[in-house]
N, C-alpha and C positions, 0 to 999 in steps of 0.2 A: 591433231585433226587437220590441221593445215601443211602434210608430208606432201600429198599430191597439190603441189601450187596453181597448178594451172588449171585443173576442176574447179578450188575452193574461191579461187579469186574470180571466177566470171558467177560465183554464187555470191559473193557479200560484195558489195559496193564499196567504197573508199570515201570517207568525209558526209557519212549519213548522220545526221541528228533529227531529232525530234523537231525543231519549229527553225525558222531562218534564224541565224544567230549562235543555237545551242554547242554547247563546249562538247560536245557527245561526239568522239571517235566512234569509228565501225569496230565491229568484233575482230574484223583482221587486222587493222593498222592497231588495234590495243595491242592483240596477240605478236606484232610483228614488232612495237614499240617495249614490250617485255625483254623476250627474245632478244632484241640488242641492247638489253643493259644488262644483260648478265655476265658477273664474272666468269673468265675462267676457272672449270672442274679443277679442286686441288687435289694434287698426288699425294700419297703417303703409300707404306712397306706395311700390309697388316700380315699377322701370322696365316696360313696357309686354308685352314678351319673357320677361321672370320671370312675368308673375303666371299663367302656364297652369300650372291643376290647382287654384289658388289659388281663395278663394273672395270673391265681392265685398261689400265693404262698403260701397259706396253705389250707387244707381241710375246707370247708363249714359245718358243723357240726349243727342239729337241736337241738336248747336250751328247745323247747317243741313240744307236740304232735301236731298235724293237721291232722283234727280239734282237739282243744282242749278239747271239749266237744260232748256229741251227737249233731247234729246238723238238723235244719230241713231243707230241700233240697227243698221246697214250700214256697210259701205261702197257708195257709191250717187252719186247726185245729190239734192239738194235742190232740191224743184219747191211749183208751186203745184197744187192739186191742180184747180183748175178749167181748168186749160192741160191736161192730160193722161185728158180723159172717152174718148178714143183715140188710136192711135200718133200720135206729134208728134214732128219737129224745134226742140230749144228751142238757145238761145247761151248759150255755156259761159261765165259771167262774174266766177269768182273759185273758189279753193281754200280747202276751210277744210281744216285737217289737226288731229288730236287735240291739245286746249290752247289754238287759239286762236279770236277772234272775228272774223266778218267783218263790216267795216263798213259794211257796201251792203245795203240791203231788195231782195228781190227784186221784179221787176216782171214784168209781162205779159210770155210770150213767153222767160221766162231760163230758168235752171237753175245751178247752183252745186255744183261738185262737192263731197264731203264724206266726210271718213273718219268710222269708228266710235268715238261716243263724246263726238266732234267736238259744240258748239251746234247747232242750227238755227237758221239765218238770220232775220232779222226779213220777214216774207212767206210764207218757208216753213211749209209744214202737212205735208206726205208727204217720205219719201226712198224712191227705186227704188233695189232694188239695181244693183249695175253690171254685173250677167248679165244683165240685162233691158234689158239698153242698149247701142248704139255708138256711139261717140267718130270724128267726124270732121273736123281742124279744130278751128274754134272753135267744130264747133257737136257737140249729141249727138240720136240718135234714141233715142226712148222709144219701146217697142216693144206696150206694154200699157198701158190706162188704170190707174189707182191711184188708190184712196179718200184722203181726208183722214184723218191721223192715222198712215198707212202707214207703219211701222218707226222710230216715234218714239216715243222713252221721256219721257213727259211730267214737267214738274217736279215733283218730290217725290210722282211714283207709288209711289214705295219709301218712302223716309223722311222726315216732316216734322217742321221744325224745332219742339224744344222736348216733340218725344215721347220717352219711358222706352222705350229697346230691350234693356235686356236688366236686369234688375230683382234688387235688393241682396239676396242669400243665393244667387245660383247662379255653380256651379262653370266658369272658365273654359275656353274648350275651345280648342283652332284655328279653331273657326268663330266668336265671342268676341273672337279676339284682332284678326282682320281688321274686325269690325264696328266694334269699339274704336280701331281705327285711322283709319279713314273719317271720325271722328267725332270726331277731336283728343284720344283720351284717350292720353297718349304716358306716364302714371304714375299707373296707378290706385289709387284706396283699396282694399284686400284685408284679410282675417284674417289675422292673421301664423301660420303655422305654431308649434304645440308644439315645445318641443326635448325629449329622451327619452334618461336615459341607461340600460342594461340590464346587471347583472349578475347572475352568475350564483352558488350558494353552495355548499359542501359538498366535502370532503376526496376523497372519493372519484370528481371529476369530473377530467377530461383534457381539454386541446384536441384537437380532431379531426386536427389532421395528428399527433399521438401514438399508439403503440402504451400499450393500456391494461395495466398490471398487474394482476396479478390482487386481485380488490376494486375495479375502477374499471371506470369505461366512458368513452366520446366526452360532451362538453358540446354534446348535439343541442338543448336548448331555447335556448341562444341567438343560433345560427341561425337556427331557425325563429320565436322571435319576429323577429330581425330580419327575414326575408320579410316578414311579417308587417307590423312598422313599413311596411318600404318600401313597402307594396303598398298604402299610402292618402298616400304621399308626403308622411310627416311625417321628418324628420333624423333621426338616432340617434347615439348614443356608446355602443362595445361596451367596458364597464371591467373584461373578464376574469376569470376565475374568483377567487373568494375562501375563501381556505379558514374551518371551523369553528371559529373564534379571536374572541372577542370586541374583541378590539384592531383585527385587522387587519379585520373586518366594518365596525366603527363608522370608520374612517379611511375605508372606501372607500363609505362613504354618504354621509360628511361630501363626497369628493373628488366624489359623483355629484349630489348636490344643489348642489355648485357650479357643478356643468357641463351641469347642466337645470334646467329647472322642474317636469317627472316621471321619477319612477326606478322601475323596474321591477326586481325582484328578482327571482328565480327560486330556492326553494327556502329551506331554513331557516325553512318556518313553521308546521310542526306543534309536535306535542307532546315530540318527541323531545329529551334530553338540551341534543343539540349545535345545536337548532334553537332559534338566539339572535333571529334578524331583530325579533323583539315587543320584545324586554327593551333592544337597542342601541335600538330608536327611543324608547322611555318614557324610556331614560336622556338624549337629546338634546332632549327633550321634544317630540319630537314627538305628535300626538294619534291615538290607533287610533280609528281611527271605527266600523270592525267585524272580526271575525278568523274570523267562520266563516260558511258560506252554505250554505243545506242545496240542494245541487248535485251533481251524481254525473254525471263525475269534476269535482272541484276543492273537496272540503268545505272544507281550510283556505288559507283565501285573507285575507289584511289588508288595506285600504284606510285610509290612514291621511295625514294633510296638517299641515306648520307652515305660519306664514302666507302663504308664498306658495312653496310644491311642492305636489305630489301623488305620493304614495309605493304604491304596489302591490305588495304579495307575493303570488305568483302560486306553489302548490304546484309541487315537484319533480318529479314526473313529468310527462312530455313529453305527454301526451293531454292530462291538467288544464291544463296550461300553455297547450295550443292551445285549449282549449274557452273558459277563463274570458279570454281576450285575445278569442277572436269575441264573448263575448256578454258580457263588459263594459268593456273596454277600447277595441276599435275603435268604437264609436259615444262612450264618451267622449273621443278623441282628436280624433275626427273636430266635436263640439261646440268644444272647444278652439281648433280653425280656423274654427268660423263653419259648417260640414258639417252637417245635421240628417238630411241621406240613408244613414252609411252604416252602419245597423244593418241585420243581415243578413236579409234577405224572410224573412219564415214561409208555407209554402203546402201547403196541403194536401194529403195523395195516400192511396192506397189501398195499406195494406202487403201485402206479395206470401206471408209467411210468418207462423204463428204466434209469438210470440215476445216476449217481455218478464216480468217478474212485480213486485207491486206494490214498491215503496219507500218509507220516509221521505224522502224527495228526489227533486225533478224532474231526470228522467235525460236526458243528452244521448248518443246511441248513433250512433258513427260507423256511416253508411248510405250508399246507393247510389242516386240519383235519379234516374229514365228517366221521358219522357215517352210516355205508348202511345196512338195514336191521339187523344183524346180529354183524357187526363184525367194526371195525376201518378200513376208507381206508386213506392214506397221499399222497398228491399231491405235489412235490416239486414246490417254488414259480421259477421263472426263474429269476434269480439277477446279477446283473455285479458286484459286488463284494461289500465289508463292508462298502461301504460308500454308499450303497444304500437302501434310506430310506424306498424309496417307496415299494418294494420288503417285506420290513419287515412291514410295513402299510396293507397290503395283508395276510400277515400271522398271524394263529392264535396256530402255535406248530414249534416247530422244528427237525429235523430229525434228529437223532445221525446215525453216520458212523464213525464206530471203526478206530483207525488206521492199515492202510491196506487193509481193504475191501474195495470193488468195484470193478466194474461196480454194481449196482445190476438189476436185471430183473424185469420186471414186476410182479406182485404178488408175492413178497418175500415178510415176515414176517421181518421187521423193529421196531428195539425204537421209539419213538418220545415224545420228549418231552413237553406236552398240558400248552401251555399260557394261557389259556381263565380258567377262575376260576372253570365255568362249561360248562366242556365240551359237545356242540351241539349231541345229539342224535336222528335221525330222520330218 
């Protein structure tokens, strides 16, 4: 979301906290403090069939022409195109069928039958198709004259040898995997996917096929991170709820950091009591690189890395948890693999209500995005605050509000940032 720099940075301030004193970065020097501690994407050779979605690590380069020869674009006859300036009987003097070459030049007076796909003959310049023709004998009637060059794909009309088709940092697709084929690359160089393990924190959390006692509820953020993960096709490990116990926290981060190279937490990283995640990583030595972001919803959030994980606590409720994974997680993961695309669009529109009032913190407000005739409209969702799911079930973008602004008016020109992969236009 921060591709266009020079929009996003006269929207968010730099060194915004909550009261004089507070440790709380802006949403951009967070996102800008990620962003520079990321390893370099590692390369690896996967099989041809894996690497879709995958992203490339070296230029596509064609080892030959395409076609590699003339080619006939019918099924037809191969003629000479100065035999056929009007209808003619020519003699049918060899088959060529797709794959092979014939070895007789055409002369005055032939014609050469030929499937699609098939060389063109040494002589030949036109192929008629074979509706525009009968077969009698050994010999054929051409029925229409035909230009040179008639339903031939000439060498290397398409592809010539030693050109860049499809160039290192883009995502492979099905149209990708065919080119790459055509082209001898049968194991290409790719970003290797992140591995990603997620757990969840706090006593008062159930798995979802559980009926909750009373004091608990369902563990919905690790679900929906996991959506989440999957929906940019990086791997995961789900390492299950953990409860408020310093022992058993630090045992299942040691267990999560063995089993990735990023761990994402959920919960246990405020200020409260039993909210240990800060003091288990200090004690393992890992390094906090930040623990608060002045953001609404998700103020306490960590980013924290040893020398080679990257460790994320991601606040307890389920809105923070989804907000601060769009806007700094998923484009950091997406670096991770070599991806520089998938921080989510910011676009402008015109809000439909009045509605906001100022902040210490740029606020992200699940909203409603419709395209009307012309232009972007954003309808803020009505929410009782980040632990409301439903509110964000509803929405498919989110409103940014700089810190400080608000109230806005109706028909002001607003950010928003579009969830939906493609945005509805209608």
């Amino acid at each position: 979301m921060f591709r266009d720099r020079e929009t996003d940075t006269r929207s968010f301030t730099k060194g915004t906290g909550l009261f004089p004193g507070d440790s709380a970065i802006s949403v951009r020097e967070a996102y800008d403090v990620i962003m520079s501690h990321l390893p370099a994407p590692a390369v690896e050779k996967v099989p041809l069939a894996r690497s879709l979605g995958l992203v490339l690590a070296e230029d596509i380069v064609a080892d030959m022409d395409m076609p590699p020869w003339d080619r006939s674009a019918m099924d037809g006859y191969a003629v000479r195109s100065a035999d056929v300036q009007s209808p003619v009987d020519l003699r049918v003097v060899d088959v060529i069928p797709a794959g092979k070459m014939s070895k007789r030049a055409l002369k005055p007076g032939e014609a050469i039958k030929i499937m699609t796909g098939a060389p063109v003959p040494e002589g030949a310049d036109a192929v008629v198709p074979v509706e525009r023709t009968k077969a009698f004998g050994d010999m054929v009637q051409i029925r229409e004259a035909v230009a040179a060059g008639a339903h031939v794909s000439k060498r290397a009309q398409d592809i010539k040898v030693g050109e860049i088709l499809v160039k290192k940092g883009s995502v492979v697709r099905s149209q990708e995997i065919g080119l790459m084929a055509s082209v001898g690359y049968h194991a290409p160089k790719v970003f290797r996917r992140p591995t990603v393990a997620v757990l969840t924190t706090g006593d008062e959390l159930v798995e979802v096929d559980k009926k909750p006692a009373e004091g608990q509820i369902r563990n919905s953020n690790a679900h929906s991170l996991a959506a989440q993960i999957a929906s940019i096709g990086v791997p995961y490990a789900y390492l299950g709820i953990v409860p408020d116990v310093r022992e058993a926290l630090t045992a299942k981060i040691e267990q999560a950091m063995a089993a990735a190279n990023v761990v994402i937490l959920t919960g246990g990283v405020s200020a409260g009591e039993y909210d240990l995640v800060e003091d288990v990583m200090k004690s393992k030595g890992i390094e906090i690189i930040f623990e608060r972001v002045a953001i609404k919803p998700g103020r306490p959030m960590v980013f924290a890395k040893s020398p080679d994980k990257l460790l994320f606590g991601l606040p307890g409720n389920p809105v923070s948890t989804f907000v601060t994974f769009e806007i700094f997680l998923r484009p950091a993961l997406g670096r991770l693999m070599g991806n520089m695309l998938l921080d989510r669009p910011v676009v402008e529109a015109e809000i439909s209500v009045n509605f906001g009032k100022p902040q210490p913190r740029d606020q992200y407000c699940p909203a409603r995005l419709t395209w009307v005739r012309d232009h972007y409209v954003v309808a803020p969702i009505e929410s009782h605050g980040s632990a409301d799911l439903r509110a964000l079930s509803q929405s498919n973008s989110l409103l940014m509000i700089p810190t400080g602004e608000g109230p806005y008016l109706a028909g002001r020109k607003v950010k928003v940032v579009a969830l939906d992969e493609d945005q509805e236009k209608s």
